[in-house]
C-alpha positions in Angstrom: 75.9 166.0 130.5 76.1 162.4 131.1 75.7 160.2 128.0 73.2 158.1 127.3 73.3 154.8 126.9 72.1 152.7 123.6 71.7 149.2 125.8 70.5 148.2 128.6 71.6 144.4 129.4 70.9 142.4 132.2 71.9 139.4 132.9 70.7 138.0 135.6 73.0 135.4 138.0 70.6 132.3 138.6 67.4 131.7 136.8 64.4 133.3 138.0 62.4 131.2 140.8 58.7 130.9 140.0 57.0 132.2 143.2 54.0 130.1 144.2 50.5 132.1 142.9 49.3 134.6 145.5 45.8 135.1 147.0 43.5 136.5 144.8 42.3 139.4 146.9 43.5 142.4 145.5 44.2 143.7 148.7 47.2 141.3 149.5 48.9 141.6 146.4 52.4 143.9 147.3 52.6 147.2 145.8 55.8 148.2 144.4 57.6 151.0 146.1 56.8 154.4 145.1 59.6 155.3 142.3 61.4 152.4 141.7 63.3 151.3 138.7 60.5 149.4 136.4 62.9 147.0 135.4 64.3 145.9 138.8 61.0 145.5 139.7 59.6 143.3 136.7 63.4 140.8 137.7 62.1 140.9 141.4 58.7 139.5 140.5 60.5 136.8 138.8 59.3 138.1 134.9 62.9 138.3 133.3 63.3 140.4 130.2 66.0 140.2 128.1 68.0 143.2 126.0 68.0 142.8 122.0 71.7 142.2 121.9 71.6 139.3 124.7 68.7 137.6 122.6 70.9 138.1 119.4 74.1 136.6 120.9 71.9 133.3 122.7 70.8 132.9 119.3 73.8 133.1 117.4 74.8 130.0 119.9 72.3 127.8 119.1 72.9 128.1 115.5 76.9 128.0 115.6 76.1 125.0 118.0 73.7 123.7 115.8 75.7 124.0 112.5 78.9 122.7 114.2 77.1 119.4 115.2 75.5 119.1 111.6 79.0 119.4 110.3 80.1 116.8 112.6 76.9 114.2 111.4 78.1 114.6 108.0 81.3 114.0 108.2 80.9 111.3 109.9 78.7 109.9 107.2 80.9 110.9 104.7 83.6 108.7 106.1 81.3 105.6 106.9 80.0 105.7 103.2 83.8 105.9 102.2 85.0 103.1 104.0 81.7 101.0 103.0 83.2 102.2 99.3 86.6 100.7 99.7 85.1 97.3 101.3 82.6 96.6 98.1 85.4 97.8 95.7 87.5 95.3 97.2 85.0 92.3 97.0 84.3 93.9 93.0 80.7 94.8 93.7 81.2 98.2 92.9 80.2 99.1 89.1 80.4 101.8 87.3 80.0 102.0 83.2 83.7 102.4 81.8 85.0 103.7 78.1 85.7 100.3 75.5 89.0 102.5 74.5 89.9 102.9 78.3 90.0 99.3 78.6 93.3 97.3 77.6 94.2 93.5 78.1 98.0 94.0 78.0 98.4 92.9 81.5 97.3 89.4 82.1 98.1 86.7 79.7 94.6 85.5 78.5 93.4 81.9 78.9 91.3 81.9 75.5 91.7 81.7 71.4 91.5 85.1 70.5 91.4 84.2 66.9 88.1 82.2 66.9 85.1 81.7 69.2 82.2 80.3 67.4 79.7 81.4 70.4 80.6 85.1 70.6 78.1 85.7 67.7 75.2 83.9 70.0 76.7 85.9 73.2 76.1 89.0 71.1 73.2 88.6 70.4 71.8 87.7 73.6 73.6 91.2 74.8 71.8 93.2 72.2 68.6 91.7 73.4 68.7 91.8 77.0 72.1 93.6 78.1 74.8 92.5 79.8 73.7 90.9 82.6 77.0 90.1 84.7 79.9 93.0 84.4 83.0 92.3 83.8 85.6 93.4 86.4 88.8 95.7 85.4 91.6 96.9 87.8 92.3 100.2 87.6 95.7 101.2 86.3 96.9 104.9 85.5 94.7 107.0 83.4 92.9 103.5 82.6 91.9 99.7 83.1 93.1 96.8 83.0 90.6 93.5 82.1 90.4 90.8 84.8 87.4 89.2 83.9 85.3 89.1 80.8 87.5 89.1 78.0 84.7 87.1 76.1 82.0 90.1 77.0 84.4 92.8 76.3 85.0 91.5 72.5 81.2 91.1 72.3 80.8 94.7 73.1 83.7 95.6 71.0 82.1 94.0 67.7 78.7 95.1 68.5 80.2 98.6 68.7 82.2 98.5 65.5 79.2 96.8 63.9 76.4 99.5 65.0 78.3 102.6 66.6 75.4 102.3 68.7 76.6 104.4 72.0 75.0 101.9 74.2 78.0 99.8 73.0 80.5 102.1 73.9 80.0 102.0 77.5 80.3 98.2 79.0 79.5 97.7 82.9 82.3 97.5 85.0 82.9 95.6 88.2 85.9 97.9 89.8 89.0 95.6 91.4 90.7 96.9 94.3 94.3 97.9 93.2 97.4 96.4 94.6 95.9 92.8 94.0 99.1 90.4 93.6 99.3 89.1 90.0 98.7 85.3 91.0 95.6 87.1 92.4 94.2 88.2 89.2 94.9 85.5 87.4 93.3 83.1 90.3 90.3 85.8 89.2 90.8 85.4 85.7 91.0 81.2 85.5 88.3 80.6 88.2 85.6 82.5 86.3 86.1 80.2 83.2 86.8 76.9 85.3 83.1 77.8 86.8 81.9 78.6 82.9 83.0 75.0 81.9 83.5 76.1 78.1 87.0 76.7 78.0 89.4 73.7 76.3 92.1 71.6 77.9 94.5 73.2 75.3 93.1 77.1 76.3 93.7 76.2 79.6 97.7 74.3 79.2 98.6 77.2 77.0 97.8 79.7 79.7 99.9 77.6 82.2 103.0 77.6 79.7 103.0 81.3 79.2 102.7 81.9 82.9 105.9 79.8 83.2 107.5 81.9 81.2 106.3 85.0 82.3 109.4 86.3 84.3 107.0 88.6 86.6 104.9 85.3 88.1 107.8 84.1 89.7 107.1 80.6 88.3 109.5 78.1 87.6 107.8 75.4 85.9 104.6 74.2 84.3 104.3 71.6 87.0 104.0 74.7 89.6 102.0 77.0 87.2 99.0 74.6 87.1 99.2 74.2 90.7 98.8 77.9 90.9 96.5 78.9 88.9 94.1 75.8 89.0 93.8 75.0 92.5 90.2 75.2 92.3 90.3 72.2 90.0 90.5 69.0 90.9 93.1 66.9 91.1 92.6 64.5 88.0 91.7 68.0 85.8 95.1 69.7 86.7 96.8 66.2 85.4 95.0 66.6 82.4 95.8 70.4 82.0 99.9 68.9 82.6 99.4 66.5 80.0 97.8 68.8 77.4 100.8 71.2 78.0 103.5 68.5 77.1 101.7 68.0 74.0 101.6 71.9 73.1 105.5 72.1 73.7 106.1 68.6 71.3 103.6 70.2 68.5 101.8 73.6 69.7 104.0 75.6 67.2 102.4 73.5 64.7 99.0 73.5 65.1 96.1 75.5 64.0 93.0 75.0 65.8 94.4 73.9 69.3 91.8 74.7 71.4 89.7 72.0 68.9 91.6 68.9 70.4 89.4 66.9 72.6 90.6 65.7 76.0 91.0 62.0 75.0 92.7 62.6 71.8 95.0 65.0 73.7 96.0 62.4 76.1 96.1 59.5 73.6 98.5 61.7 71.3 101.2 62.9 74.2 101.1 59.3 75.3 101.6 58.0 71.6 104.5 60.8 70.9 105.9 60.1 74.0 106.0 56.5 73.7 107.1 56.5 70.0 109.8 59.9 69.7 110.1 59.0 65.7 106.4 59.9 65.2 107.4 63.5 66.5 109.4 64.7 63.6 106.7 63.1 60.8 103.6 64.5 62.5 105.3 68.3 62.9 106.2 68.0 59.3 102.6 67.2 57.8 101.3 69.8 60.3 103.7 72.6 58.2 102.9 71.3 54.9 99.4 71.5 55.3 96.8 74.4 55.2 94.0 73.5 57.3 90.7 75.3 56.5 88.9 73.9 59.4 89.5 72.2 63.3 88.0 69.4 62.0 90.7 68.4 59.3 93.4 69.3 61.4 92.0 67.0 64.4 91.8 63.6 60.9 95.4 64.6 60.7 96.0 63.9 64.3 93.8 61.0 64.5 95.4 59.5 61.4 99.0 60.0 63.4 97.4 57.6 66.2 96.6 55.1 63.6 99.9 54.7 61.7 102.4 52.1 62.7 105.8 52.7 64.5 107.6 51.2 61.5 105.6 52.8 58.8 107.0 55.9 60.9 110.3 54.8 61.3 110.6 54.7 57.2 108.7 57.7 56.6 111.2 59.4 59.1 114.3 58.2 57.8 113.2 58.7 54.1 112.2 62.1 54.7 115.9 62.8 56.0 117.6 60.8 53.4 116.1 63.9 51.1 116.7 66.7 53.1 120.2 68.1 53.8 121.1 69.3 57.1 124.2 70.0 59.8 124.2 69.3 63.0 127.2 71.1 65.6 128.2 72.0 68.9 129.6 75.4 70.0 131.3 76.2 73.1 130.5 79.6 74.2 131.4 81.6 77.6 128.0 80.7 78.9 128.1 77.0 77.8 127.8 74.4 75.0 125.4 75.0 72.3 123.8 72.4 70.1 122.8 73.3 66.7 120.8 71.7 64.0 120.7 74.0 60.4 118.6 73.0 57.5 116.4 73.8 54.9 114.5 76.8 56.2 115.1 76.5 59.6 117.8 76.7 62.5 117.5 75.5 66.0 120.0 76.0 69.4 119.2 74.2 72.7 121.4 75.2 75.5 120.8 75.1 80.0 119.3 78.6 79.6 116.8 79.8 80.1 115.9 82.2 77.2 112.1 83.3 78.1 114.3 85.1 81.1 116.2 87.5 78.4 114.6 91.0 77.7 113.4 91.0 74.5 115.3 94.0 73.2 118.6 91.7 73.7 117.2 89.0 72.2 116.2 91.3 69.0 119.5 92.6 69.1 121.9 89.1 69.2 119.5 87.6 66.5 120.2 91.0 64.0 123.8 90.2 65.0 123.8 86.8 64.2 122.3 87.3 61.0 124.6 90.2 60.2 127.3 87.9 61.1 125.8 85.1 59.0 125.2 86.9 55.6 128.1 88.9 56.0 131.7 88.5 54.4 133.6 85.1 54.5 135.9 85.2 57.9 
């Protein structure tokens, strides 16, 4: 007993050839031989028929061929829409709305008074009004950000926050910086946002330049080069300026109150004057300590009063105020070099050819507890 078979498939090798329509007399149409396979006969007349299991495995095919070049479409989009990603993160256009407590300034040194700014309450308000309008841009850093730009708009939203605990104030729009930006980069970022703003002082702007200089990780050596750095956008006859306001922070900047107050001809007018007359130094300084300014506009008499006075009403003032006050002068010869001290009332100073802003600050903490241990400690 033979067995029967479930399936019968058959291919066929070429494609069936349409014959050309036959006459319609009935009579010349060929009759198929007497017992012949009805299959054959159907392939013969050019009528192919296909099995169920070929028609399910063409099928299958087209859909594995199908899916596979779907696949292949969207990866293919996937990778353009990453790589268009990466090229508007890197120009800062993409944004994204980022955590205020995510946020931290600790990387750049910033270029304005942190302790005053009497147009944040006016940028405030226009933020509660109509939003923030241009993002500020962060670089991302770990689990976090770091600020680039905005430092103004972040404390707006920062107060605004801790004023309402509004949680429209909690999120701030975000323009996200490529990482691996050098640091002269972001600080090129950082200064040419608030050279274009125009609002930001002479002595915002020199202060900046003097803590980049001492920065160890800028890899600048000098003022001079600092300002050439990170103002090259400015012009010539501003970065002069910027130089001259910066000699007149490191004669008095420990001193003063409301720096960022000092207008741009009074600045130059008083480095030129201190310059010019080096006994007017230690008189100005000293007025500066003994008095508690309550505003930027007494502090700016005081140094327009200093212009005014006389290099030998200085010259008396000076000596008289060191005829009254005791004080030792010395030089020390150490390993690394010669230091010169002056000690007085309430104050110590060493000057030395090193430079100290290169010194880790843990070592500097350390040999100033020494010398102080060393100082109040037992008669040698």
């Amino acid at each position: 007993m033979s067995k029967r078979r479930m399936f019968d498939i058959d291919f066929p090798s070429e494609p069936p050839v349409a014959k050309p329509e036959a006459p319609s007399s009935a009579a010349s149409a060929p009759q198929p031989a007497t017992g012949a396979p009805e299959t054959k006969s159907a392939f013969r007349s050019g009528e192919a028929r296909r099995g169920p299991m070929a028609t399910a495995i063409s099928e299958n095919a087209d859909a594995l061929r199908t899916r596979a070049e779907v696949e292949q479409n969207i990866r293919a989009e996937n990778d353009r829409l990453a790589h268009e990603f990466v090229r508007l993160k890197t120009l800062g256009l993409v944004v994204d709305r980022i955590p205020l407590e995510q946020i931290s300034t600790s990387k750049l040194i910033r270029d304005r008074a942190v302790n005053r700014d009497p147009d944040l309450q006016e940028l405030k308000e226009s933020i509660r009004d109509l939003g923030l309008s241009n993002p500020i841009r962060v670089e991302e850093d770990g689990d976090g950000y770091q600020l680039v730009q905005g430092f103004r708009r972040l404390s707006a939203y920062r107060a605004l926050y801790e004023e309402t605990g509004d949680e429209q104030f909690r999120l701030i729009p975000a323009g996200l910086v490529a990482r691996g930006e050098t640091l002269q980069g972001l600080y090129r970022r950082m200064v040419d946002e608030n050279l274009v703003r125009r609002d930001i002082s002479f002595a915002e702007m020199a202060q900046l330049a003097l803590s980049y200089a001492q920065d160890p990780e800028t890899g600048s050596d000098s003022v001079e080069e600092s300002v050439a750095l990170l103002y090259a956008s400015a012009g010539r006859q501003k970065r002069s300026y910027i130089r001259h306001f910066a000699e007149l922070l490191e004669l008095i900047g420990a001193e003063l109150s409301f720096a960022e107050a000092i207008p741009r001809a009074l600045g130059l007018d008083l480095k030129k004057h201190l310059v010019e007359t080096p006994s007017a130094l230690p008189a100005l300084k000293q007025r500066l300590r003994e008095r508690s300014f309550s505003s930027a506009e007494e502090e700016l008499s005081l140094l327009r009063q200093a212009l005014k006075t006389p290099a030998s009403d200085v010259t008396e003032a000076t000596t008289s105020q060191r005829a009254g006050m005791a004080k030792t002068t010395l030089r020390c010869a150490v390993p690394a070099g010669t230091v010169r001290c002056l000690a007085r009332d309430g104050r110590i100073e060493m000057a030395m050819e090193r430079d100290f802003s290169a010194v880790d600050q843990r070592r500097l903490e350390t040999a100033i507890s020494a010398f102080f241990d060393a100082l109040d400690g037992e008669d040698i």
